[in-house]
Structure formats: structure tokens, C-alpha cells
N, CA, C and O atoms as a Tripos MOL2 file, in Angstrom:
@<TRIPOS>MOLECULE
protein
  236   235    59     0     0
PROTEIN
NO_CHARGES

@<TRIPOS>ATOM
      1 N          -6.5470  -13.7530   -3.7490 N.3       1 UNK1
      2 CA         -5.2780  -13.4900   -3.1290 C.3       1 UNK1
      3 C          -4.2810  -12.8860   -4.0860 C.2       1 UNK1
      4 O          -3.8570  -11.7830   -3.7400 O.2       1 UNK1
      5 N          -3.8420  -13.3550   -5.1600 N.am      2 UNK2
      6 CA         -3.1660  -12.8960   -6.3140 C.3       2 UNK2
      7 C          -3.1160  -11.8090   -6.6760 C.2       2 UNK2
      8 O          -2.2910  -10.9110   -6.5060 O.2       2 UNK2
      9 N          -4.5870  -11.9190   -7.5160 N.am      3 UNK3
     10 CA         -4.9340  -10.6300   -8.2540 C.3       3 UNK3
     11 C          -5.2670   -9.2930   -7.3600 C.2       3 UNK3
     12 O          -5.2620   -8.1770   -7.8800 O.2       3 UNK3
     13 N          -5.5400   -9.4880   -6.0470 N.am      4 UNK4
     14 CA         -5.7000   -8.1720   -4.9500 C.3       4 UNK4
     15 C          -4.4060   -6.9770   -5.3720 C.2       4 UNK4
     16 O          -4.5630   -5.7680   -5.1970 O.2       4 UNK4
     17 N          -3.5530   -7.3900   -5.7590 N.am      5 UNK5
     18 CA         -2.4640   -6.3130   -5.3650 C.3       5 UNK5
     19 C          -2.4990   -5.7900   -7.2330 C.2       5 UNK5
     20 O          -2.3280   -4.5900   -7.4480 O.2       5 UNK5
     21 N          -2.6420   -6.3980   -8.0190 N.am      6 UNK6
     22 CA         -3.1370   -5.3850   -9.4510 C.3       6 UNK6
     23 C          -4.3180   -4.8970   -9.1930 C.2       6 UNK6
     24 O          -4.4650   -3.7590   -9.6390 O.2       6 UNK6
     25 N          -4.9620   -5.2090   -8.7960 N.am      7 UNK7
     26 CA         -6.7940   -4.5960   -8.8950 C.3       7 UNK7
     27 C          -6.4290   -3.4970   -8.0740 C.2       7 UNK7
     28 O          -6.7680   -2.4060   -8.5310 O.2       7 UNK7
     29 N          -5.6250   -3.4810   -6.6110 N.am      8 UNK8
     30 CA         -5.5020   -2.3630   -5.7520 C.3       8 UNK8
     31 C          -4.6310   -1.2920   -6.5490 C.2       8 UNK8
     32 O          -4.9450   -0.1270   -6.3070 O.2       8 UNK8
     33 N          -3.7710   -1.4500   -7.3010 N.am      9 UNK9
     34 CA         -3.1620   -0.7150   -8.0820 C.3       9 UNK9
     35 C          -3.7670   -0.1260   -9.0630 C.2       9 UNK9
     36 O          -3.5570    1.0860   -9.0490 O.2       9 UNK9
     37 N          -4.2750   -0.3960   -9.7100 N.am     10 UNK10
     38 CA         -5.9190    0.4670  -10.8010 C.3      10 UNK10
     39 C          -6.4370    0.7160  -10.0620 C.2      10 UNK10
     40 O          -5.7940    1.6780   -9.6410 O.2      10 UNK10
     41 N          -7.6580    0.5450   -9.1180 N.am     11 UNK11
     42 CA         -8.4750    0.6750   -8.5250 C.3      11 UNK11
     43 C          -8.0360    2.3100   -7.8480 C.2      11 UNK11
     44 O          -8.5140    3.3990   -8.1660 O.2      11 UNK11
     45 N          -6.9700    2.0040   -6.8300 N.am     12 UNK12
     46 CA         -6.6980    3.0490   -5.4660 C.3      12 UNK12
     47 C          -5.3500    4.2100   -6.5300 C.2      12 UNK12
     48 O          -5.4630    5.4300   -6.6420 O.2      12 UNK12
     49 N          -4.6090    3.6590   -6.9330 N.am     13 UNK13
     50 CA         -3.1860    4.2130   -7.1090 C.3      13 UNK13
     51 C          -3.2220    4.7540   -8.7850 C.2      13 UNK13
     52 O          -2.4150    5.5630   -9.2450 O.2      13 UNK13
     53 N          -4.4320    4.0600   -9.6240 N.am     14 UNK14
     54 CA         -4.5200    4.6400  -11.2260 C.3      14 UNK14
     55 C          -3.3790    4.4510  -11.9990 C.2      14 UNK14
     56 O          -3.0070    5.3580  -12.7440 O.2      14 UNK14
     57 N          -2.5580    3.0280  -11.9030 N.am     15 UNK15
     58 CA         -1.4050    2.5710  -12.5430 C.3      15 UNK15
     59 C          -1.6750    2.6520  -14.0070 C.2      15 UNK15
     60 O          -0.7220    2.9040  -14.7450 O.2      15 UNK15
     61 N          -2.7210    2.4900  -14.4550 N.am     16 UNK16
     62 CA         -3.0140    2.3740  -15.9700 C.3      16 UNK16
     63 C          -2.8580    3.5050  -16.3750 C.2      16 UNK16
     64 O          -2.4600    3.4910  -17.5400 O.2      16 UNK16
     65 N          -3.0090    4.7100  -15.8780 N.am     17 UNK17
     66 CA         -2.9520    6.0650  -16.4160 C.3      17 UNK17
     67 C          -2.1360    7.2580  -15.7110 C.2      17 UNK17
     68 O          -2.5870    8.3070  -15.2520 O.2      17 UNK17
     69 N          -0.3700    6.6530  -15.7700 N.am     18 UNK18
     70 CA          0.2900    7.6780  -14.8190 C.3      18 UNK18
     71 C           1.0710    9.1770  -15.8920 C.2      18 UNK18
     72 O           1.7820    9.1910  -16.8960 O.2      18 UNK18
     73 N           0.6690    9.8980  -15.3100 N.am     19 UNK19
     74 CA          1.0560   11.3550  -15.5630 C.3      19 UNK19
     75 C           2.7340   11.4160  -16.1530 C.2      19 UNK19
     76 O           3.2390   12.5350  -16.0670 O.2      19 UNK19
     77 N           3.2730   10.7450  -16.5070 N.am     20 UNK20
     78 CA          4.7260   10.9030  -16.8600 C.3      20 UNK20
     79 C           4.8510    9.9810  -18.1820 C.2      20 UNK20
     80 O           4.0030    9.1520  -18.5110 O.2      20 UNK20
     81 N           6.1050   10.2700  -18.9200 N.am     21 UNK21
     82 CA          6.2490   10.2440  -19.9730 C.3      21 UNK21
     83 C           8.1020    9.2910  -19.5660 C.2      21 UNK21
     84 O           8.7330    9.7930  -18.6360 O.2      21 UNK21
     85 N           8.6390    8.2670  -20.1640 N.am     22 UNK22
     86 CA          9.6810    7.5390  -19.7820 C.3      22 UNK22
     87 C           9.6310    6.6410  -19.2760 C.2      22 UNK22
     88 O           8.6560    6.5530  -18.5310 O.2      22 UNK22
     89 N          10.8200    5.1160  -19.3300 N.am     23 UNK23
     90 CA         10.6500    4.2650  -18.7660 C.3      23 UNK23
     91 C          11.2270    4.1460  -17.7840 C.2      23 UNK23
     92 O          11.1910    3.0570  -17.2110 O.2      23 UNK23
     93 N          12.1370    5.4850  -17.1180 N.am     24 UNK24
     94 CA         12.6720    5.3840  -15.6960 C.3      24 UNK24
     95 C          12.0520    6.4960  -14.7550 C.2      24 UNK24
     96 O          12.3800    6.5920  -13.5720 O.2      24 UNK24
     97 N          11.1580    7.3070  -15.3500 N.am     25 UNK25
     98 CA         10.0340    7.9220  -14.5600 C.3      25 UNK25
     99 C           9.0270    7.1400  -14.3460 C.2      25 UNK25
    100 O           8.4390    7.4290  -13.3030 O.2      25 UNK25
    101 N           8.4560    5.9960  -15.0900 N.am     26 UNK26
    102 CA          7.1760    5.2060  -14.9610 C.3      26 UNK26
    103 C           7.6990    4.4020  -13.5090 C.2      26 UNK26
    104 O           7.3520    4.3330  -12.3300 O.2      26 UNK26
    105 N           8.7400    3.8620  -14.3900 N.am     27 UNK27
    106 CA          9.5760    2.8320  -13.0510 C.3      27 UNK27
    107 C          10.0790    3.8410  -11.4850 C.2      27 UNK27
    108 O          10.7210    3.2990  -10.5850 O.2      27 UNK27
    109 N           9.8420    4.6610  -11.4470 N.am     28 UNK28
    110 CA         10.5340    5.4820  -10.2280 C.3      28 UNK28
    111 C           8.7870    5.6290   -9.6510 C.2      28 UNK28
    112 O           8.3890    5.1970   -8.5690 O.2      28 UNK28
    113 N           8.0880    6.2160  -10.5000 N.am     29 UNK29
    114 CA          6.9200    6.5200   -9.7320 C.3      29 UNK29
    115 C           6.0470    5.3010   -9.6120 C.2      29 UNK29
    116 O           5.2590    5.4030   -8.6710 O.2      29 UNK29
    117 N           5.9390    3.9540  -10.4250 N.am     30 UNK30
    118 CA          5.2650    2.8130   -9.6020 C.3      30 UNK30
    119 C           5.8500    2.5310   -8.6780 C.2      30 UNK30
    120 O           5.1150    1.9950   -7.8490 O.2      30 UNK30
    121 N           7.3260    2.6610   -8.2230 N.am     31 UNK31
    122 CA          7.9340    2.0780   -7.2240 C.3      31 UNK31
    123 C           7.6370    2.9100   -6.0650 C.2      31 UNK31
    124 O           7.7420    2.3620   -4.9680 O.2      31 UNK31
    125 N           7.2380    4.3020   -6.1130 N.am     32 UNK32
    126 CA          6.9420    5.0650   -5.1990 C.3      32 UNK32
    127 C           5.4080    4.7920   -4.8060 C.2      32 UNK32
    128 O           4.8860    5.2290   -3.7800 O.2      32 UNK32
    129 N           4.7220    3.9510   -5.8380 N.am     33 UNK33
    130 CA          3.2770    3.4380   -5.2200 C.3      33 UNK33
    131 C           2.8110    1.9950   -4.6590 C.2      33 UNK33
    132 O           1.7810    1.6210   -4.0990 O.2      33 UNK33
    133 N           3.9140    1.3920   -5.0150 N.am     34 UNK34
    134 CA          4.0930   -0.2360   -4.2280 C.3      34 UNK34
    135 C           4.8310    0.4880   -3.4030 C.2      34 UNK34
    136 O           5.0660   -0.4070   -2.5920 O.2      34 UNK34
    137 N           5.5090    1.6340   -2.8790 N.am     35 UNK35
    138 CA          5.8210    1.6640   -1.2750 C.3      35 UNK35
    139 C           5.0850    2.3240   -0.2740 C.2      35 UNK35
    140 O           5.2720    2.5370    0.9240 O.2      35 UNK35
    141 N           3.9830    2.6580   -1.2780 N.am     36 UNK36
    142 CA          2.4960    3.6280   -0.6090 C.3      36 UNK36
    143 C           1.8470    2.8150    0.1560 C.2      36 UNK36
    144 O           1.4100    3.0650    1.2790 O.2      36 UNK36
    145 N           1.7350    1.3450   -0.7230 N.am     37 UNK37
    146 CA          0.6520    0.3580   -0.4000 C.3      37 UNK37
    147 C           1.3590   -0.3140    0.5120 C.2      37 UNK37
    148 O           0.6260   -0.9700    1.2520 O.2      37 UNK37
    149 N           2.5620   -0.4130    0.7610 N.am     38 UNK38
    150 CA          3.1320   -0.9090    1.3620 C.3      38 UNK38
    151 C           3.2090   -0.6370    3.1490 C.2      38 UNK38
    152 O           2.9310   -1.4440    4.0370 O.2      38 UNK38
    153 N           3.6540    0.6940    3.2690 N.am     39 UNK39
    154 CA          3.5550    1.6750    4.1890 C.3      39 UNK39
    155 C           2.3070    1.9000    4.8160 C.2      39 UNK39
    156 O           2.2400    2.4450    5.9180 O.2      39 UNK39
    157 N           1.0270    1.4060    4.0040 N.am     40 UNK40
    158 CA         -0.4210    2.0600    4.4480 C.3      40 UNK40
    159 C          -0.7510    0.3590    5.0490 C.2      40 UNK40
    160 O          -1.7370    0.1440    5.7530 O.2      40 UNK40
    161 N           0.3040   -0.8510    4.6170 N.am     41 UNK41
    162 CA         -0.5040   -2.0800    5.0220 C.3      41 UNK41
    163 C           0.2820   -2.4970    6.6210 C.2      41 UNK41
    164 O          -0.1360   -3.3670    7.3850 O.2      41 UNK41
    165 N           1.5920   -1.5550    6.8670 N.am     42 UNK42
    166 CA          1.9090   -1.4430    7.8700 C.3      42 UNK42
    167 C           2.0410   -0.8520    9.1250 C.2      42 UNK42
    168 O           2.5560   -1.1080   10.2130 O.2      42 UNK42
    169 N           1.1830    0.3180    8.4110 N.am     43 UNK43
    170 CA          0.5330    0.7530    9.6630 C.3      43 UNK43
    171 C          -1.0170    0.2550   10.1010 C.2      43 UNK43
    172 O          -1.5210    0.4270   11.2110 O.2      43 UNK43
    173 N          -1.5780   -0.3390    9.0590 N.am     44 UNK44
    174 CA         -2.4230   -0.8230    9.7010 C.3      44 UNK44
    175 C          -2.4130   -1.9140   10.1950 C.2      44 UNK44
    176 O          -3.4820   -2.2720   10.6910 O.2      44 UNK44
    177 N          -1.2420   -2.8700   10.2660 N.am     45 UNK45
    178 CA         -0.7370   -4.2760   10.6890 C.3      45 UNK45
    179 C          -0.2100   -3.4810   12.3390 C.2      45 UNK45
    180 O          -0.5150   -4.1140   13.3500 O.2      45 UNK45
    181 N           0.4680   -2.2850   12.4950 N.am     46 UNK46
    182 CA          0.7550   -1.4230   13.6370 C.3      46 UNK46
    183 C          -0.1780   -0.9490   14.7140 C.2      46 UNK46
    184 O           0.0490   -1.0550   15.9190 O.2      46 UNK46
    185 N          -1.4190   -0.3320   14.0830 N.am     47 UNK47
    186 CA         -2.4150   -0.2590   14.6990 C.3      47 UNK47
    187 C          -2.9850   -1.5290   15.1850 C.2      47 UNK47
    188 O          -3.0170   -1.7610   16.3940 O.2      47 UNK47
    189 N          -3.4190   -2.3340   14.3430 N.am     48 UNK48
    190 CA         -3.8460   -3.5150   14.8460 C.3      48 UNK48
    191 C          -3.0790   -4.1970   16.2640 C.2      48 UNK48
    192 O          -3.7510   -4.7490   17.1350 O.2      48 UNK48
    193 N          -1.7830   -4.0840   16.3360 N.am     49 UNK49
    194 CA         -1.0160   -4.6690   17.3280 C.3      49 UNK49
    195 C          -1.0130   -3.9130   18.6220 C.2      49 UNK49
    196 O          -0.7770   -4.4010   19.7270 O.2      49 UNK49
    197 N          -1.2910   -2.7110   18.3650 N.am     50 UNK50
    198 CA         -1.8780   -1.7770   19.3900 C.3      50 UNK50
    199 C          -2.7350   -1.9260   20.3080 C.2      50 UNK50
    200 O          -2.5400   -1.7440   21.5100 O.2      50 UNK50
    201 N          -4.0020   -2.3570   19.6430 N.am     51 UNK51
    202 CA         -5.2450   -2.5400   20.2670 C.3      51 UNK51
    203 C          -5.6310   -3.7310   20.3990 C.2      51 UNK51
    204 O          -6.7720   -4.0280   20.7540 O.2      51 UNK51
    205 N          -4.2410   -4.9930   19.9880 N.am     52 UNK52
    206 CA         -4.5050   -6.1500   21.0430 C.3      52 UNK52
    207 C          -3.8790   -5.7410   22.2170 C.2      52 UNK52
    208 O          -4.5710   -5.8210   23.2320 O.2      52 UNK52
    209 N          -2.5310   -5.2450   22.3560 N.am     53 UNK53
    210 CA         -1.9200   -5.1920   23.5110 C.3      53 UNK53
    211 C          -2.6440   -4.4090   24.3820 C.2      53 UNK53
    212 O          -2.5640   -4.6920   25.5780 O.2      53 UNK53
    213 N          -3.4110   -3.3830   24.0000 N.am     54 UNK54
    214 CA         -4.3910   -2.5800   25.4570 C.3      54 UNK54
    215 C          -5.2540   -3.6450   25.3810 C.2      54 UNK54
    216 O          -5.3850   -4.0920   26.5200 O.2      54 UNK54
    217 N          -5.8480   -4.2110   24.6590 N.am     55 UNK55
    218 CA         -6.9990   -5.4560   25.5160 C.3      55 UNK55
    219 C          -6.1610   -6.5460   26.6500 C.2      55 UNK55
    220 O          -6.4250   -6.7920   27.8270 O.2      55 UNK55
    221 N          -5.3940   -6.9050   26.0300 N.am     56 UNK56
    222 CA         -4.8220   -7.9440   27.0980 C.3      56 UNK56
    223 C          -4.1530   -7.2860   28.2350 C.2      56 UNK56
    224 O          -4.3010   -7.8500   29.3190 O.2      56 UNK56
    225 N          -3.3420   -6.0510   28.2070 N.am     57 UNK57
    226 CA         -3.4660   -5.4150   29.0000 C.3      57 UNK57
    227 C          -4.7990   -4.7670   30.3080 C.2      57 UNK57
    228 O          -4.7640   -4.5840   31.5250 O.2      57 UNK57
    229 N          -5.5100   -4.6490   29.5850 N.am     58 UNK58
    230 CA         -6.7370   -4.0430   30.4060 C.3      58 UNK58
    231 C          -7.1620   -5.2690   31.0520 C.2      58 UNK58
    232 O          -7.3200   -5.2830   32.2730 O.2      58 UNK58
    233 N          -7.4080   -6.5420   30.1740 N.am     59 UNK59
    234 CA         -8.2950   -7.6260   30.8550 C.3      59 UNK59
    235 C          -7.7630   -8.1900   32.2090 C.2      59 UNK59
    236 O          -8.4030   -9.0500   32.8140 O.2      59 UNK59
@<TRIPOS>BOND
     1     1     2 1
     2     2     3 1
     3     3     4 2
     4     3     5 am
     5     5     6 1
     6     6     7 1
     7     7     8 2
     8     7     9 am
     9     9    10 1
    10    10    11 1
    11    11    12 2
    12    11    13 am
    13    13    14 1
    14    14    15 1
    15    15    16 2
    16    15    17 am
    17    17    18 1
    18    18    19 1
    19    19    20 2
    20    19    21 am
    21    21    22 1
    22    22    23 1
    23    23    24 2
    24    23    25 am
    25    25    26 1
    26    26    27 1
    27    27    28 2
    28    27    29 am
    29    29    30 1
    30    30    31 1
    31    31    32 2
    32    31    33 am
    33    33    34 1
    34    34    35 1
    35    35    36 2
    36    35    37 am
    37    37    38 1
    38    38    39 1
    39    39    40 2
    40    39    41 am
    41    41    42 1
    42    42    43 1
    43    43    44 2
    44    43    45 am
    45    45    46 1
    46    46    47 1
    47    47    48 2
    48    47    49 am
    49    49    50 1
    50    50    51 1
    51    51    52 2
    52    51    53 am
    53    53    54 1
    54    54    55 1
    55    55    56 2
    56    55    57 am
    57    57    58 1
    58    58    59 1
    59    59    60 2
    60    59    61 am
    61    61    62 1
    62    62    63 1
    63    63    64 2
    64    63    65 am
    65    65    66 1
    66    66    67 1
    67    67    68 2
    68    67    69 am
    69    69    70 1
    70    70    71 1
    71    71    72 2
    72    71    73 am
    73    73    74 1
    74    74    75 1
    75    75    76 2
    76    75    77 am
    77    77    78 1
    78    78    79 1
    79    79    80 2
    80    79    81 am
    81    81    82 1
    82    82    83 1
    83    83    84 2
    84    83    85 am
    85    85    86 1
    86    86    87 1
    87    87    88 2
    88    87    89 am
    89    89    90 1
    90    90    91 1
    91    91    92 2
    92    91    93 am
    93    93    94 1
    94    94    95 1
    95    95    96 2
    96    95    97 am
    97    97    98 1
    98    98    99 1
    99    99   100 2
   100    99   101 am
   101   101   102 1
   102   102   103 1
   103   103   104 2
   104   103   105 am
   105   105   106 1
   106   106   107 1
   107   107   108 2
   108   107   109 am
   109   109   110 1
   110   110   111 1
   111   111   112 2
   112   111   113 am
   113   113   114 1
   114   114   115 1
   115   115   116 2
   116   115   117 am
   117   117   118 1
   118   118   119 1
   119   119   120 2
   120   119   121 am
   121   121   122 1
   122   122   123 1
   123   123   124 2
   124   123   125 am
   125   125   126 1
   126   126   127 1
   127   127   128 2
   128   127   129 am
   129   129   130 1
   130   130   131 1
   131   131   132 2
   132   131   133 am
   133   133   134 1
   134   134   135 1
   135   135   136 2
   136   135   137 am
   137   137   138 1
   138   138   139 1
   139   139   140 2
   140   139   141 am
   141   141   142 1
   142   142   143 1
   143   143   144 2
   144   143   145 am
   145   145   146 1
   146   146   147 1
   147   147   148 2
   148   147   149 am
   149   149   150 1
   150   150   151 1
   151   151   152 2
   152   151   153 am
   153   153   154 1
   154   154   155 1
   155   155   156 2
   156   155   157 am
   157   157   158 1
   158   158   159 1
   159   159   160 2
   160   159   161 am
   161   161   162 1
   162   162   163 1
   163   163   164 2
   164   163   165 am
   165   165   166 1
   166   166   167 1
   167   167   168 2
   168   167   169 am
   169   169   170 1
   170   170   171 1
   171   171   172 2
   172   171   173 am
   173   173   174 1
   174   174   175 1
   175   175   176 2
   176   175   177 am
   177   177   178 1
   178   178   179 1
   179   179   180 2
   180   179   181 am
   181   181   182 1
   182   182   183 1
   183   183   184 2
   184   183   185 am
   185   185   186 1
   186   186   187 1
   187   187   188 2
   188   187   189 am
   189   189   190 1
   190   190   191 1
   191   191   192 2
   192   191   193 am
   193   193   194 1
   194   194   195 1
   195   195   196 2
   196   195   197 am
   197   197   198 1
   198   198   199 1
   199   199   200 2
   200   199   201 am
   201   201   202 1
   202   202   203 1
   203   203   204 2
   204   203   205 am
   205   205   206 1
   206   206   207 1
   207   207   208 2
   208   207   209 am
   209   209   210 1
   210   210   211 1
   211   211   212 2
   212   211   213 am
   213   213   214 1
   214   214   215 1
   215   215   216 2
   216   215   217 am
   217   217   218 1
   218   218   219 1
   219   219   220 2
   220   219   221 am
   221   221   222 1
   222   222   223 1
   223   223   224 2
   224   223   225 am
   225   225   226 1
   226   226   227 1
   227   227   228 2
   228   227   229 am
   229   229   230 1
   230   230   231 1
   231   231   232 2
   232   231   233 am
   233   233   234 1
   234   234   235 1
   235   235   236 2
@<TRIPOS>SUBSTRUCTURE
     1 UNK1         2 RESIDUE 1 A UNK
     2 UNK2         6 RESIDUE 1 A UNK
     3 UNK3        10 RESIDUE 1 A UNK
     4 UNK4        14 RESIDUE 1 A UNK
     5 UNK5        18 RESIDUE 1 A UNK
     6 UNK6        22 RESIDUE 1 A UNK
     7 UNK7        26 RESIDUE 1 A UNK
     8 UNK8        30 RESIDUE 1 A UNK
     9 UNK9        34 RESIDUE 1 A UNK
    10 UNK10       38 RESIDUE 1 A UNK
    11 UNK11       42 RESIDUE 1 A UNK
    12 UNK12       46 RESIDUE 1 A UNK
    13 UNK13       50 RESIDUE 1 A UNK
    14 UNK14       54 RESIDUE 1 A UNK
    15 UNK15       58 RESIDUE 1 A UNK
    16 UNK16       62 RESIDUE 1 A UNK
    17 UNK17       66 RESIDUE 1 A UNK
    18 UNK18       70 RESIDUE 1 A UNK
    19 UNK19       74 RESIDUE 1 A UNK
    20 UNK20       78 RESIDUE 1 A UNK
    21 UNK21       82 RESIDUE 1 A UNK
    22 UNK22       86 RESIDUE 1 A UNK
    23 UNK23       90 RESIDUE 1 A UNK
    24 UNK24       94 RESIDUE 1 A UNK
    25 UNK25       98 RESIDUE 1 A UNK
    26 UNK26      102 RESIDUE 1 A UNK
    27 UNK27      106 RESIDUE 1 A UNK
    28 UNK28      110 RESIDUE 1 A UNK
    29 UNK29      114 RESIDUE 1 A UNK
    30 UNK30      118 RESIDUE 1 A UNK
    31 UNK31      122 RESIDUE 1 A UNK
    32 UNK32      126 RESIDUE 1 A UNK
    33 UNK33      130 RESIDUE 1 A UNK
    34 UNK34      134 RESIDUE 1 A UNK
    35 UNK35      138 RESIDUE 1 A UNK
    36 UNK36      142 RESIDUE 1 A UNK
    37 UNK37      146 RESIDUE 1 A UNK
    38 UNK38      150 RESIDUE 1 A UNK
    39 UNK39      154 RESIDUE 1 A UNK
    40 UNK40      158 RESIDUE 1 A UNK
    41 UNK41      162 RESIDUE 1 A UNK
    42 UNK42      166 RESIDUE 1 A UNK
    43 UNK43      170 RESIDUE 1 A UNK
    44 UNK44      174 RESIDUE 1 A UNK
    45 UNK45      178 RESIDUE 1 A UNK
    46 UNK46      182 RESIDUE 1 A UNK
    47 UNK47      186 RESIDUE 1 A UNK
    48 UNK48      190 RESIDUE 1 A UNK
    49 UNK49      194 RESIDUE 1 A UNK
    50 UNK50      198 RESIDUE 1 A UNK
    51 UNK51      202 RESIDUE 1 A UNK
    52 UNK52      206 RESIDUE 1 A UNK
    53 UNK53      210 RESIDUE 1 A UNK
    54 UNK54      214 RESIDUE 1 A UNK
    55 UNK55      218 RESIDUE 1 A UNK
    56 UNK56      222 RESIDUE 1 A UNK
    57 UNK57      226 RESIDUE 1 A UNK
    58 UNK58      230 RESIDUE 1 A UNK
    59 UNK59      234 RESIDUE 1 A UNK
């Protein structure tokens, strides 16, 4: 549970090795990738809510 959201950050987003040079470019562009992961876990929390409501709908 913890460690999911560093591992997803190396793993998907390559936090260990970002393209910029500064500590308010590092900080501007991780913050622009915790709102990636963020955005991608709410649309799929969106979708999901979707396709209960057409089931209970349909049934």
C-alpha cells in the first residue's frame, strides 16, 4: 500500500532521472507528475462509476 505510489513514480513517470537542472524546476515538474497520476486514477475511479450505473440501470 505505501510503497505503490514511489515504485509508480520510477517505474511509469522516471522520477529518478528528470531532464531539468534546479530545485524549482525539479519541484514544478514532479508536481506536474503526482497530478498525472492523479488525474489518470480519476478517471479511472470515473469510468468505473459509469459502468456500474449502466448495469443497474439495464438490470
Amino acid at each position: 500500500g505505501v510503497e505503490t505510489v514511489p515504485a509508480a513514480l520510477r517505474s511509469r513517470h522516471h522520477i529518478d532521472k528528470m531532464p531539468v537542472r534546479g530545485l524549482l524546476k525539479c519541484r514544478l515538474l514532479f508536481g506536474i507528475k503526482i497530478a498525472a497520476m492523479n488525474v489518470r486514477k480519476l478517471v479511472k475511479y470515473m469510468t468505473g462509476l459509469d459502468s456500474c450505473t449502466l448495469n443497474t440501470v439495464n438490470a
